[in-house]
N, C-alpha and C positions, 0 to 999 in steps of 0.2 A: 448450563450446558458446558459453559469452558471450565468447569472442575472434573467432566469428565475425561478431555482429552489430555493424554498426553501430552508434555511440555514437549514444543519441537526448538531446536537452536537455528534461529532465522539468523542470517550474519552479510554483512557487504562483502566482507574477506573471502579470501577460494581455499582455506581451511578452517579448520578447529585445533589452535595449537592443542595437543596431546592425545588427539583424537584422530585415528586412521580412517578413510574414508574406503570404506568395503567395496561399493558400487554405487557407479554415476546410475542414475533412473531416467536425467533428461532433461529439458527446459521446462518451466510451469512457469507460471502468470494467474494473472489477479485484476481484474480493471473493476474500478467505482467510477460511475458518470451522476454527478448530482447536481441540480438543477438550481439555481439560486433563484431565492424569490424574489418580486417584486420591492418588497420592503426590507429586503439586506441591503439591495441593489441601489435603490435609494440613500439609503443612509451611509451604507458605503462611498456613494456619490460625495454627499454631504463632509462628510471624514477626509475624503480626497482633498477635496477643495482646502477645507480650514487644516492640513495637516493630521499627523497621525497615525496609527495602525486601525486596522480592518478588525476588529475583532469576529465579526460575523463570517466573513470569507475566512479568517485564521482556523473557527471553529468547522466550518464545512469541509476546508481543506484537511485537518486531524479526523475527521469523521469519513471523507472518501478514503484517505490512506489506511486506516484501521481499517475499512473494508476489503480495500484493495490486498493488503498484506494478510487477511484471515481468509480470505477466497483460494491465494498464492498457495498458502500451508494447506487447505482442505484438498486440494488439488495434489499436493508432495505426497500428503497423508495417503490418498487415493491410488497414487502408488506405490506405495509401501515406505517411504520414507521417512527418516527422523532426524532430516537435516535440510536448509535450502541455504546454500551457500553464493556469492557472488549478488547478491541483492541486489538491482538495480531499481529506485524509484523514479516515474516523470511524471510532471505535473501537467497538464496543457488546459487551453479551454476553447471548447469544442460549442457548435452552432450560431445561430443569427446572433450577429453582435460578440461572440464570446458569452453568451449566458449560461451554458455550464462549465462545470468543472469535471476534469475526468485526472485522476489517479490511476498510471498501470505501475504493476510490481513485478518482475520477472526475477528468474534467480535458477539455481541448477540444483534440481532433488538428487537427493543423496541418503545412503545408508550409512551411517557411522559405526565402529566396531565398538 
């Protein structure tokens, strides 16, 4: 399905060197809330202690932001846009204990010339 959409230019920056920006469309956003399972949680436990990276939380976190950021763009899309400019990501973790993970993406849709 993502060969059918159009490429859009996601960017942190509040332009696109050489590119005029027609019309603001407005704030969008994007959240992913993912739950980590018992057996990351563990092992990540494990990882903590003896040292290390989290490979399990590494990949859940790349796997909430790729949702978070393709939600954000279906959203721009939604309003006619073909630019989201000003990108901000945050990560937090949300419920009993911190057991998930949530990803918002916000950014300002925008028509480029």
């Amino acid at each position: 399905m993502e060969s059918k959409r159009k490429r859009m230019i996601v960017t942190t920056t509040p332009s696109v060197e050489g590119q005029q920006v027609v019309e603001y469309l407005g704030v969008v956003s994007g959240e992913a809330v993912m739950g980590a399972n018992m057996f990351k949680d563990i092992f990540a436990g494990i990882r903590d202690i003896v040292g290390g990276r989290s490979g399990a939380y590494e990949e859940e976190l790349r796997r909430a932001k790729d949702i978070a950021l393709q939600e954000m763009q279906d959203n721009a899309r939604g309003m006619g846009a073909n630019a989201v400019l000003s990108v901000d990501l945050d990560y937090e973790t949300v419920g009993a204990n911190g057991s998930m993970l949530m990803v918002s993406a916000s950014g300002t849709a925008v028509r480029l010339a």
